[in-house]
N, CA, C and O atoms as a GROMACS GRO file, in nm:
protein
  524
    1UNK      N    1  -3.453  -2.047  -0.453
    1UNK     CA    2  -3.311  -2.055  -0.428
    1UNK      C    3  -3.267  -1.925  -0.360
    1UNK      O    4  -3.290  -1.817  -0.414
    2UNK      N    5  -3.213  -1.932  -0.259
    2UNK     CA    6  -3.142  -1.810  -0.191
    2UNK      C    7  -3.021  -1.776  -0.225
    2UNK      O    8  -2.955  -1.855  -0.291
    3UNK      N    9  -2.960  -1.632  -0.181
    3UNK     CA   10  -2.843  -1.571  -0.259
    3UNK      C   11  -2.744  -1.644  -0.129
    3UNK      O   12  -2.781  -1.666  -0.014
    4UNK      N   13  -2.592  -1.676  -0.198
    4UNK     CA   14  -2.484  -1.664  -0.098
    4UNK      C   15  -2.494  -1.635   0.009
    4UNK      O   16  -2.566  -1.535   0.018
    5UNK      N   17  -2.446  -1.684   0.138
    5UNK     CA   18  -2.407  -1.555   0.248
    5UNK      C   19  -2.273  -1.576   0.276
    5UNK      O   20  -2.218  -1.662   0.207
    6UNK      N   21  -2.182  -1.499   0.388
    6UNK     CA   22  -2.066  -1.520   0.391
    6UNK      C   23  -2.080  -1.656   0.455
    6UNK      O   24  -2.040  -1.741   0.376
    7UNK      N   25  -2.122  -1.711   0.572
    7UNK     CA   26  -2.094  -1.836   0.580
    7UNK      C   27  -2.131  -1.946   0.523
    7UNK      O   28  -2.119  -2.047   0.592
    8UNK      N   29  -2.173  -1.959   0.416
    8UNK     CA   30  -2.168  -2.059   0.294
    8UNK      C   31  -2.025  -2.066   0.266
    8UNK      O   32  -1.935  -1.983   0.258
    9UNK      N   33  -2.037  -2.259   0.248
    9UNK     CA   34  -1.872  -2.294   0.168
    9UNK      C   35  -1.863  -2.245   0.071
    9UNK      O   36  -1.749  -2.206   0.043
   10UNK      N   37  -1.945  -2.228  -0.004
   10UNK     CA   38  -1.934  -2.174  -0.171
   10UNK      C   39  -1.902  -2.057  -0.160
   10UNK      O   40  -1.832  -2.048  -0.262
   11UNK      N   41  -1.898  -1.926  -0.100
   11UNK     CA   42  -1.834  -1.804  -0.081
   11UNK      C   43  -1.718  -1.798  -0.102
   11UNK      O   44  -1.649  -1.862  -0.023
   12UNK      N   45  -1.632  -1.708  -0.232
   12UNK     CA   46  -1.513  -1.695  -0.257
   12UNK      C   47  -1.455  -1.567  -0.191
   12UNK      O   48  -1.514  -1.460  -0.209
   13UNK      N   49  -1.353  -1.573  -0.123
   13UNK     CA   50  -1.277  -1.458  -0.035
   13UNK      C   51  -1.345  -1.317  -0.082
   13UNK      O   52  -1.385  -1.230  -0.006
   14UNK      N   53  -1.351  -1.314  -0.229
   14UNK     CA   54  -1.393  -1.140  -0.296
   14UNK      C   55  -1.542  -1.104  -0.251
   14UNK      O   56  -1.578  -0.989  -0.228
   15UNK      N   57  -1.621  -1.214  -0.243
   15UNK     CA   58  -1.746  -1.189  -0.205
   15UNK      C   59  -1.800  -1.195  -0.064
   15UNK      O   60  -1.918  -1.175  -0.038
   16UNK      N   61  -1.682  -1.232   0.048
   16UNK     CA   62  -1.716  -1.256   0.161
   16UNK      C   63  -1.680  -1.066   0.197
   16UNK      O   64  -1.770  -1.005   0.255
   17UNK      N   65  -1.559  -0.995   0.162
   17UNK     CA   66  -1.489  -0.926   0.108
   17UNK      C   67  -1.433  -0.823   0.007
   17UNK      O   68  -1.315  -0.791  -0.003
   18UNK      N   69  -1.539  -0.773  -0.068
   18UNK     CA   70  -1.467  -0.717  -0.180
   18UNK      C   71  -1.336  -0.639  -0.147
   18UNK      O   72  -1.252  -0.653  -0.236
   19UNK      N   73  -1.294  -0.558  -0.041
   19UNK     CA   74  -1.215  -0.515  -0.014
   19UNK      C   75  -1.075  -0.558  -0.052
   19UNK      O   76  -0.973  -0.518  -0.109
   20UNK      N   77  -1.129  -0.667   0.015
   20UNK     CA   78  -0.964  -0.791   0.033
   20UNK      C   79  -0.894  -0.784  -0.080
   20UNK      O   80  -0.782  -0.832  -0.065
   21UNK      N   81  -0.914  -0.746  -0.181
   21UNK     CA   82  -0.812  -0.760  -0.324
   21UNK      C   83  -0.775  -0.602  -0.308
   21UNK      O   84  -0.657  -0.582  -0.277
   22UNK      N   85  -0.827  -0.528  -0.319
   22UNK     CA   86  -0.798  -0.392  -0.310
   22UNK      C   87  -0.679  -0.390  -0.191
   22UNK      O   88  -0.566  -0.360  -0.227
   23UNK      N   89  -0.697  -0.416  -0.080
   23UNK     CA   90  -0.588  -0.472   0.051
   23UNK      C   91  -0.476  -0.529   0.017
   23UNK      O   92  -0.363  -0.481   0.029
   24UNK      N   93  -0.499  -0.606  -0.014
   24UNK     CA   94  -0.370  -0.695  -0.110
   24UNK      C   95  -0.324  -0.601  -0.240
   24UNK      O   96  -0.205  -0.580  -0.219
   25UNK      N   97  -0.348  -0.558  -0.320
   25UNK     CA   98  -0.296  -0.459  -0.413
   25UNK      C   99  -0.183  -0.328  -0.351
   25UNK      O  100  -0.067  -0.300  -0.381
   26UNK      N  101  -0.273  -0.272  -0.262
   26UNK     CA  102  -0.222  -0.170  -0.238
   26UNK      C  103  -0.176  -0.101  -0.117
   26UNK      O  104  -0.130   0.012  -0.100
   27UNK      N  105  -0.207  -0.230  -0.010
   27UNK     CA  106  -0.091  -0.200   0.057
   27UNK      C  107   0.015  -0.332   0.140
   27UNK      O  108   0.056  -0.356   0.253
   28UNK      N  109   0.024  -0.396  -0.006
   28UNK     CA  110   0.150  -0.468   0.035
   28UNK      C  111   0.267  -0.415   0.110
   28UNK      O  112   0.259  -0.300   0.154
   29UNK      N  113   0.368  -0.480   0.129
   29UNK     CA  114   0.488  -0.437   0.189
   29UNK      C  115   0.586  -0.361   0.078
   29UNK      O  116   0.653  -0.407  -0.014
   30UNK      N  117   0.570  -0.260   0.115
   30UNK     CA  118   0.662  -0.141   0.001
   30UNK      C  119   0.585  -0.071  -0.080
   30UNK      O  120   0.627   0.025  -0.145
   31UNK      N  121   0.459  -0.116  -0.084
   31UNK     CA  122   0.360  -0.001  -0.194
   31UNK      C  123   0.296   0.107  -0.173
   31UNK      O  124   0.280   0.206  -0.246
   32UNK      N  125   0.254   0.081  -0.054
   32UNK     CA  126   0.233   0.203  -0.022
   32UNK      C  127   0.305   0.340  -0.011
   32UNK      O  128   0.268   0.447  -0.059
   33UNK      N  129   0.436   0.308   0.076
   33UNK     CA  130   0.529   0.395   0.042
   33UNK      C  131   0.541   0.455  -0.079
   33UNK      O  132   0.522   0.575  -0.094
   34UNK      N  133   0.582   0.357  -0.192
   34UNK     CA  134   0.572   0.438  -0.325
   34UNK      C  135   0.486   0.472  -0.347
   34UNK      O  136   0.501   0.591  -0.374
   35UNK      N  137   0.348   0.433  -0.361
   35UNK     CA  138   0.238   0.527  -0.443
   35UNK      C  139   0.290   0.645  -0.365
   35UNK      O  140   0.366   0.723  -0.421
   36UNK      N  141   0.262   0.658  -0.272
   36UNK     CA  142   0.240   0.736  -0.174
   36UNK      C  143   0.351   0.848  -0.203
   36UNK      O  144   0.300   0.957  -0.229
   37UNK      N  145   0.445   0.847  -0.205
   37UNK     CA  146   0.567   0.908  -0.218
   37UNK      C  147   0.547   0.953  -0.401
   37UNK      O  148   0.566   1.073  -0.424
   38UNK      N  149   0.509   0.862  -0.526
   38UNK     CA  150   0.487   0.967  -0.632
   38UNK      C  151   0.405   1.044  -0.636
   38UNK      O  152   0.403   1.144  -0.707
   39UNK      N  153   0.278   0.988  -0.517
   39UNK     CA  154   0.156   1.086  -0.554
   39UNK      C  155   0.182   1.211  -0.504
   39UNK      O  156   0.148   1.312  -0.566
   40UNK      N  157   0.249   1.216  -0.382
   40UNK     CA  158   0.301   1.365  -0.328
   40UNK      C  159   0.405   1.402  -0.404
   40UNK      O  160   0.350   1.495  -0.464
   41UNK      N  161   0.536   1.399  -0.455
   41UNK     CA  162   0.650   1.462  -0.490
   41UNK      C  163   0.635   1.458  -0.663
   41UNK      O  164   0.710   1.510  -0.746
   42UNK      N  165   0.511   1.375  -0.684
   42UNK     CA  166   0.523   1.337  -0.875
   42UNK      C  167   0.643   1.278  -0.915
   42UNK      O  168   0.705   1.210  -0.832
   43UNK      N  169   0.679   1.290  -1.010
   43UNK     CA  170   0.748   1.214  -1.107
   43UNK      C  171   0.910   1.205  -1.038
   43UNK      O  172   0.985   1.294  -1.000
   44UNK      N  173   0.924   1.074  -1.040
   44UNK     CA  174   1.113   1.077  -1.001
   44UNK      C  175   1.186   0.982  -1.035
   44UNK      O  176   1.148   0.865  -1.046
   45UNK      N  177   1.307   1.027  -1.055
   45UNK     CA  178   1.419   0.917  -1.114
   45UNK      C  179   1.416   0.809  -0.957
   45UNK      O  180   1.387   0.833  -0.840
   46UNK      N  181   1.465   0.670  -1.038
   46UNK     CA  182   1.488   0.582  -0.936
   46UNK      C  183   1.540   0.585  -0.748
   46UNK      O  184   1.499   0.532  -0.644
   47UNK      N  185   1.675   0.700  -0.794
   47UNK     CA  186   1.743   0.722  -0.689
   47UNK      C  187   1.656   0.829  -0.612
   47UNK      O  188   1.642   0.795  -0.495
   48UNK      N  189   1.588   0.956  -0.644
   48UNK     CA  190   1.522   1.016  -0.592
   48UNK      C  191   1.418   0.955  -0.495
   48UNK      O  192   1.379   0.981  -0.380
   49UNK      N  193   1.381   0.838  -0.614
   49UNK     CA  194   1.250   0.753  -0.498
   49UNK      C  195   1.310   0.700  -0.371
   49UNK      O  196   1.258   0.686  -0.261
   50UNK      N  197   1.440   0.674  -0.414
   50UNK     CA  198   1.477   0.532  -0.312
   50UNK      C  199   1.525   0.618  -0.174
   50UNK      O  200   1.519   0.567  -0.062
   51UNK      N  201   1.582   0.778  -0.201
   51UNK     CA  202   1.634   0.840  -0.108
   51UNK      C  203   1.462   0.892  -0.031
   51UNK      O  204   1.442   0.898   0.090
   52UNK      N  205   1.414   0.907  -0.082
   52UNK     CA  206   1.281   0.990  -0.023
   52UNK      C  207   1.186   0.836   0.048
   52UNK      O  208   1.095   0.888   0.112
   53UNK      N  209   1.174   0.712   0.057
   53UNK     CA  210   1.142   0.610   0.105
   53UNK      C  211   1.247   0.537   0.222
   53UNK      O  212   1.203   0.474   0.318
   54UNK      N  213   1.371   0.555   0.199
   54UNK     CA  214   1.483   0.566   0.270
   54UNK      C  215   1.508   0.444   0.303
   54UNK      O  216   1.583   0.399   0.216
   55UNK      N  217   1.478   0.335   0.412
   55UNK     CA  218   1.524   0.215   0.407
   55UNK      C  219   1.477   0.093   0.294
   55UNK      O  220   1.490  -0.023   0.335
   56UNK      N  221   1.431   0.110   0.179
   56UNK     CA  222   1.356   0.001   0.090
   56UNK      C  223   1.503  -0.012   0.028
   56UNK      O  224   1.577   0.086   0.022
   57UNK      N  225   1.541  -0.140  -0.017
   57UNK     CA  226   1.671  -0.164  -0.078
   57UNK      C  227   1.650  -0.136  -0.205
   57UNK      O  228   1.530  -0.114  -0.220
   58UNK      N  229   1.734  -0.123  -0.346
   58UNK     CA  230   1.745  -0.138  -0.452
   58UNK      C  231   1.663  -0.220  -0.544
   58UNK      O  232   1.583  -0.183  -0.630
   59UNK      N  233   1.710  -0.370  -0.499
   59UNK     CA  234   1.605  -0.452  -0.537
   59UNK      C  235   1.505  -0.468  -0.495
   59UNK      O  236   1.438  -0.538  -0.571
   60UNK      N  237   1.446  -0.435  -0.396
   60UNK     CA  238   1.310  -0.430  -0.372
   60UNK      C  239   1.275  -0.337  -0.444
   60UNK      O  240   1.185  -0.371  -0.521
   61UNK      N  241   1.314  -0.214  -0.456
   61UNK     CA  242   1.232  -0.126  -0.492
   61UNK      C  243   1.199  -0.146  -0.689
   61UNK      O  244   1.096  -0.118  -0.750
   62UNK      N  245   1.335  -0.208  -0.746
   62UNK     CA  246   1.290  -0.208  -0.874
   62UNK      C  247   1.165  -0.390  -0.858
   62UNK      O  248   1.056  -0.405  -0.914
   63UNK      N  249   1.202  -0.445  -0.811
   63UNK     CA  250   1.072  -0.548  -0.770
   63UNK      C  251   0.966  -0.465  -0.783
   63UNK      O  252   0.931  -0.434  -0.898
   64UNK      N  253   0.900  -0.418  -0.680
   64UNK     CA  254   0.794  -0.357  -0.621
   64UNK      C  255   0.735  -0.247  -0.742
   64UNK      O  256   0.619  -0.241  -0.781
   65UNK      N  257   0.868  -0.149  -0.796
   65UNK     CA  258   0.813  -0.065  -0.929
   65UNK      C  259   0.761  -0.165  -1.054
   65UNK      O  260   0.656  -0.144  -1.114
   66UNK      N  261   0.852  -0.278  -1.083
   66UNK     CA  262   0.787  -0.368  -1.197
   66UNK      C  263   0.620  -0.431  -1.199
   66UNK      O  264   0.537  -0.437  -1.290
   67UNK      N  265   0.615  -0.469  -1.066
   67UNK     CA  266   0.494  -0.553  -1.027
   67UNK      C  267   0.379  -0.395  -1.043
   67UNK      O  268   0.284  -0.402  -1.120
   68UNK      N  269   0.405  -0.263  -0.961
   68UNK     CA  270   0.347  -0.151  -0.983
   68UNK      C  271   0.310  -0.079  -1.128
   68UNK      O  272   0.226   0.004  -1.166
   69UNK      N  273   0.412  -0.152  -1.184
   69UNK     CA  274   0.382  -0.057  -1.356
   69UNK      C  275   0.330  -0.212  -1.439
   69UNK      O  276   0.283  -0.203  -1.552
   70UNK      N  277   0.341  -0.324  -1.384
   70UNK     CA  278   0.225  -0.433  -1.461
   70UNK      C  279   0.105  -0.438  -1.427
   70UNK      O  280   0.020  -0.496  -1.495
   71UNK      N  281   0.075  -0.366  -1.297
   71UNK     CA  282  -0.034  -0.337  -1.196
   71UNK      C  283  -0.139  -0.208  -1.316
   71UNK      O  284  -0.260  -0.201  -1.294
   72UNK      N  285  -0.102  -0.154  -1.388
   72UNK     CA  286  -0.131  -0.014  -1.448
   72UNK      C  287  -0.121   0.078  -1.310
   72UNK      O  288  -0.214   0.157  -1.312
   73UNK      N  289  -0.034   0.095  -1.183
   73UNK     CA  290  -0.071   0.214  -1.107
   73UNK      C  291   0.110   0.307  -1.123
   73UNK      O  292   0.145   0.395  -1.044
   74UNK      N  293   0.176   0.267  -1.215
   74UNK     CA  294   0.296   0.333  -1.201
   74UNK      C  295   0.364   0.335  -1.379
   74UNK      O  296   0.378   0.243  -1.460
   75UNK      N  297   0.387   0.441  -1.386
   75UNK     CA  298   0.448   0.466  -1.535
   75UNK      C  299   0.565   0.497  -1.570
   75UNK      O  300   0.591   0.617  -1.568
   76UNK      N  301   0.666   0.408  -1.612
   76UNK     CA  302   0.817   0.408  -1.611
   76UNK      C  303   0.835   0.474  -1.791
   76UNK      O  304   0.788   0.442  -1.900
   77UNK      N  305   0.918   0.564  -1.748
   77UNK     CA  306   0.970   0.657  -1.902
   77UNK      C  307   1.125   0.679  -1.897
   77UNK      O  308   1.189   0.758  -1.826
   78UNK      N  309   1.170   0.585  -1.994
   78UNK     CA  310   1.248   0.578  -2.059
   78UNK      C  311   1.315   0.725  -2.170
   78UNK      O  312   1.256   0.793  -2.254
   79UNK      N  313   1.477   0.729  -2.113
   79UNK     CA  314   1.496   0.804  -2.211
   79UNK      C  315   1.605   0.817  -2.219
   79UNK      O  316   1.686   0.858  -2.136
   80UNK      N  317   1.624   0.764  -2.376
   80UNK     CA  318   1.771   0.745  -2.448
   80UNK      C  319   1.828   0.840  -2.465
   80UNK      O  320   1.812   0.920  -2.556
   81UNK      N  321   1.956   0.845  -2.314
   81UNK     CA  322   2.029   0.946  -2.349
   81UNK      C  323   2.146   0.895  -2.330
   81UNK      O  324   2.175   0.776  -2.320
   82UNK      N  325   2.248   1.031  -2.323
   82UNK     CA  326   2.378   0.961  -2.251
   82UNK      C  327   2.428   0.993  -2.085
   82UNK      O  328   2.468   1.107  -2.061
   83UNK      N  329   2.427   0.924  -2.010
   83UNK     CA  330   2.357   0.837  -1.978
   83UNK      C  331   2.209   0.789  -2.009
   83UNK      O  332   2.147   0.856  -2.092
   84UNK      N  333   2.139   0.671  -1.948
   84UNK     CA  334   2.017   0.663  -2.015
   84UNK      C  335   1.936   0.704  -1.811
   84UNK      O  336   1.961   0.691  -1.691
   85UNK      N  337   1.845   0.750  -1.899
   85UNK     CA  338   1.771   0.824  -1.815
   85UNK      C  339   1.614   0.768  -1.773
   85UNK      O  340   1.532   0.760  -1.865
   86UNK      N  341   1.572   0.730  -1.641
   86UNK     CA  342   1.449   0.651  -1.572
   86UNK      C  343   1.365   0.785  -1.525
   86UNK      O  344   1.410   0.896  -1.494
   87UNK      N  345   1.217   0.734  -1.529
   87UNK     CA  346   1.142   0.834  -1.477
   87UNK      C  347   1.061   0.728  -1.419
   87UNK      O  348   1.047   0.618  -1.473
   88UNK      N  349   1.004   0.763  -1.302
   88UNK     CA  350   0.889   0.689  -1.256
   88UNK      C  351   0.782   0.782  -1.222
   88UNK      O  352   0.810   0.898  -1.191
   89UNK      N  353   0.632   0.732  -1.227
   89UNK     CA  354   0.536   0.856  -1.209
   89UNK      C  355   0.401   0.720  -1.213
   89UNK      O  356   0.377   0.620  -1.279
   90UNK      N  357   0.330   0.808  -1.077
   90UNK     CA  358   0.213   0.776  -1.095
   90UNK      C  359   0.138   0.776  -1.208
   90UNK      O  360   0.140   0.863  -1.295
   91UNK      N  361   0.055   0.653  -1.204
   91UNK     CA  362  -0.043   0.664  -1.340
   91UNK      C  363  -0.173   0.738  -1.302
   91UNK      O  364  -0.189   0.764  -1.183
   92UNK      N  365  -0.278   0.780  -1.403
   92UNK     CA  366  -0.420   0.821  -1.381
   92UNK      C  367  -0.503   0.705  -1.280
   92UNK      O  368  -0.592   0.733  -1.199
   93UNK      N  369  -0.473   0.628  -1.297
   93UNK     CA  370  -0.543   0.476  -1.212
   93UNK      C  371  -0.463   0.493  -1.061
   93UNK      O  372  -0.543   0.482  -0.968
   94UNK      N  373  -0.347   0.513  -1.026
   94UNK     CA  374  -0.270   0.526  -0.896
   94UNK      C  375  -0.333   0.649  -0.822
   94UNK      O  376  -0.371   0.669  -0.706
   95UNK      N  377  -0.326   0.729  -0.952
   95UNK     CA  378  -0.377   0.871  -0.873
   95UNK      C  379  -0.530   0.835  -0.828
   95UNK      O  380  -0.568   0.903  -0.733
   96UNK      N  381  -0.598   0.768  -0.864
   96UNK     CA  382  -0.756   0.738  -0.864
   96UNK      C  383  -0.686   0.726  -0.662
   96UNK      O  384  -0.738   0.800  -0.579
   97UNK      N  385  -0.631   0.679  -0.641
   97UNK     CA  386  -0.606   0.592  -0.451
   97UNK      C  387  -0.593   0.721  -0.392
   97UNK      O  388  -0.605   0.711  -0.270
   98UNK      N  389  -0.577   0.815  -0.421
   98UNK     CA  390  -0.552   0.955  -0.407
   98UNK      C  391  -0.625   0.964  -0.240
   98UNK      O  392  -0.578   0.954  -0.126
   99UNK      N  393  -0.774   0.992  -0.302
   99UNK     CA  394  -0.875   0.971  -0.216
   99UNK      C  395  -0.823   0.894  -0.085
   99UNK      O  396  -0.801   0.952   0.021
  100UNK      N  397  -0.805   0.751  -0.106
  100UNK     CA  398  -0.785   0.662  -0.026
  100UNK      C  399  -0.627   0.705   0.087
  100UNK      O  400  -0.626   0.724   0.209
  101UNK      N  401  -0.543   0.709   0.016
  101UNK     CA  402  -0.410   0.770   0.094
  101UNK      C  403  -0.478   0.916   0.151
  101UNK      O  404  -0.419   0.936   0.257
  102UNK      N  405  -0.562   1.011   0.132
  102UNK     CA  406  -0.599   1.097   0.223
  102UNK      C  407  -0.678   1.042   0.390
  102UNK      O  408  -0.651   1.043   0.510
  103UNK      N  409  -0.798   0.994   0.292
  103UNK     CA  410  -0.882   0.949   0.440
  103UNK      C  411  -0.810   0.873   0.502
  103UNK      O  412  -0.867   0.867   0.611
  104UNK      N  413  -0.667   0.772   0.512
  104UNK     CA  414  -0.574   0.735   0.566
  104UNK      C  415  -0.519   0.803   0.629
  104UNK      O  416  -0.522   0.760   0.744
  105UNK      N  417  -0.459   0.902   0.619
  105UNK     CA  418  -0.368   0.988   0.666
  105UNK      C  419  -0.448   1.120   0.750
  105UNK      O  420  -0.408   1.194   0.840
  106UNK      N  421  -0.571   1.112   0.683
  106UNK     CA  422  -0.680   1.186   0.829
  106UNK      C  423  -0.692   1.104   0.934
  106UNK      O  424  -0.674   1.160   1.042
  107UNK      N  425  -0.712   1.010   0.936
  107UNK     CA  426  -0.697   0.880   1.026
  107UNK      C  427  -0.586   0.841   1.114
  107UNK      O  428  -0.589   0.786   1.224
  108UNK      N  429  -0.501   0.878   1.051
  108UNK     CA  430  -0.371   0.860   1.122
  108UNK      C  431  -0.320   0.905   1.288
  108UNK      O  432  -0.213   0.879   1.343
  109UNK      N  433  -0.443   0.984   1.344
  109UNK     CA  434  -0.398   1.055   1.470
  109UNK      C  435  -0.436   0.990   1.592
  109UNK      O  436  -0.410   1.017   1.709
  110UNK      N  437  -0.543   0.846   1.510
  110UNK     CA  438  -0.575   0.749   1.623
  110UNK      C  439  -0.493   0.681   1.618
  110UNK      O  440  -0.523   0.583   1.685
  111UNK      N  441  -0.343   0.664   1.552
  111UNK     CA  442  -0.282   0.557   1.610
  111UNK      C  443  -0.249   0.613   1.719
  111UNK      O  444  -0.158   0.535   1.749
  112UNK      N  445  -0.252   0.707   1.823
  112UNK     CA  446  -0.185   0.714   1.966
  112UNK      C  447  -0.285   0.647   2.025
  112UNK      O  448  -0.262   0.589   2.131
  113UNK      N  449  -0.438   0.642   1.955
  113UNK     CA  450  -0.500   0.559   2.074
  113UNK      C  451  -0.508   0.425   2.018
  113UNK      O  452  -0.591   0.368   2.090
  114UNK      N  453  -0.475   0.358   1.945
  114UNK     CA  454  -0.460   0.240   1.898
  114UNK      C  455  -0.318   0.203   2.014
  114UNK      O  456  -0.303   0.090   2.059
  115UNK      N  457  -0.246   0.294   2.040
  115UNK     CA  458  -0.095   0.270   2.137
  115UNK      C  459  -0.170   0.241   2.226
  115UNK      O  460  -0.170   0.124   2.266
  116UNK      N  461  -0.247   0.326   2.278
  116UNK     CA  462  -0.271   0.348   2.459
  116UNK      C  463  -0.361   0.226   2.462
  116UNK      O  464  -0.336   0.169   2.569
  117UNK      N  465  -0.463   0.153   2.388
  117UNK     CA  466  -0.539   0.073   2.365
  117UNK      C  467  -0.450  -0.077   2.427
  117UNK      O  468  -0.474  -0.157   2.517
  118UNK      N  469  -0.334  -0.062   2.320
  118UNK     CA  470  -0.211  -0.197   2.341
  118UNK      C  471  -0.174  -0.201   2.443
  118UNK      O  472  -0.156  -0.311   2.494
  119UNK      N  473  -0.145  -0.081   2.517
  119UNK     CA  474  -0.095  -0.024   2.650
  119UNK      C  475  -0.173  -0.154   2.706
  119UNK      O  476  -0.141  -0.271   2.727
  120UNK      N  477  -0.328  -0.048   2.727
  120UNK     CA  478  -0.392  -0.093   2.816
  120UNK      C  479  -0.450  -0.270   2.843
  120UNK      O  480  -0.489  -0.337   2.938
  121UNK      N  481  -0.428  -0.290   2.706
  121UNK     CA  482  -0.454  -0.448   2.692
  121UNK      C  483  -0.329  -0.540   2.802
  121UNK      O  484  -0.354  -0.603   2.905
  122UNK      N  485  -0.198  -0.517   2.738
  122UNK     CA  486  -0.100  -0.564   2.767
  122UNK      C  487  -0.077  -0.562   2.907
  122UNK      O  488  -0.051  -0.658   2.979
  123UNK      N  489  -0.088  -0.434   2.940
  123UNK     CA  490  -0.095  -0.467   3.128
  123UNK      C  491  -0.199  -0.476   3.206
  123UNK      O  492  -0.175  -0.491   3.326
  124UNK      N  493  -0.321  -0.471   3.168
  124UNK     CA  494  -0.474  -0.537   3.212
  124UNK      C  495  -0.514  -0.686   3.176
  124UNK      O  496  -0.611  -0.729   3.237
  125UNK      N  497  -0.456  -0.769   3.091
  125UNK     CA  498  -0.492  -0.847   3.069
  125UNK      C  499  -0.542  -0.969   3.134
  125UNK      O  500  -0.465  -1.050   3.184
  126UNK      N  501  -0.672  -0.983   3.135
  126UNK     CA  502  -0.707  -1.134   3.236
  126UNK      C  503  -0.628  -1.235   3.238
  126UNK      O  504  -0.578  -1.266   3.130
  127UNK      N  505  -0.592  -1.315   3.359
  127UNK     CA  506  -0.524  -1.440   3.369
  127UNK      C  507  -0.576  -1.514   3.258
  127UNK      O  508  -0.514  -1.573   3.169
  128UNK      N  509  -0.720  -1.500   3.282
  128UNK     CA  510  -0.778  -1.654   3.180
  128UNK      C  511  -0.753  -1.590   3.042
  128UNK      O  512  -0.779  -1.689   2.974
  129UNK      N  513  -0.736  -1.541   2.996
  129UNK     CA  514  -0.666  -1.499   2.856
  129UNK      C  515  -0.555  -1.524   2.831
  129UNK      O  516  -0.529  -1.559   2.716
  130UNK      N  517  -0.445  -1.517   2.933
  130UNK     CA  518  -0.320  -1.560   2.914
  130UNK      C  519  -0.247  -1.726   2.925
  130UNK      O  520  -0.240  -1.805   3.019
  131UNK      N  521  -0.200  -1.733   2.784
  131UNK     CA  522  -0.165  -1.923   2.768
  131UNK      C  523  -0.151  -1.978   2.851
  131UNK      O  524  -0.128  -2.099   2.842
   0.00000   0.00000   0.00000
């Protein structure tokens, strides 16, 4: 009997893939920003986050923190005061992406040639390529 390969029907997305769940976790639409934003500035009240991310609305952002702190990558602390008082903070598991948001952001200097690339596609493009 032979092992799986990716083009077998029986191949489930994680094994064609392991990545792909990790992809989907962490950099949905709005998560990144936040990890990203506690792992650099640490710990912050709601409004702090939302001003330092800048266009994410309200409700998205308490969305996105709930799904993040059922996730184990975000740790919400509570504290009964008067007013009552929110903390949000990366967890030990968020910080683990640490790594990952670096070699990202070393990376980051090819998006001008990822531009010039689009550039060059967009106005070179073969007829027979075009619908």
């Amino acid at each position: 009997m032979s092992e799986s390969t990716a083009g077998d029907a029986g191949v489930d997305a994680v094994q064609a893939c392991p990545i792909a769940p990790v992809v989907d976790l962490v950099f949905s639409r709005w998560t990144t920003p936040i990890l990203w934003t506690l792992n650099e500035f640490g710990q912050q009240r709601f409004v702090e986050l939302q001003r330092r991310i800048g266009v994410i609305t309200p409700k998205v952002l308490t969305q996105r923190l709930r799904q993040l702190e059922r996730d184990g990558l975000v740790t919400r602390t509570y504290h009964a005061e008067v007013p009552p008082r929110v903390e949000y903070e990366i967890s030990p598991l968020g910080r683990s992406l640490a790594p990952l948001f670096h070699s990202l952001a070393e990376w980051s200097p090819n998006l001008a040639k990822v531009e010039a690339a689009r550039h060059h596609f967009d106005t070179h493009e073969p007829a027979h390529r075009r619908p």
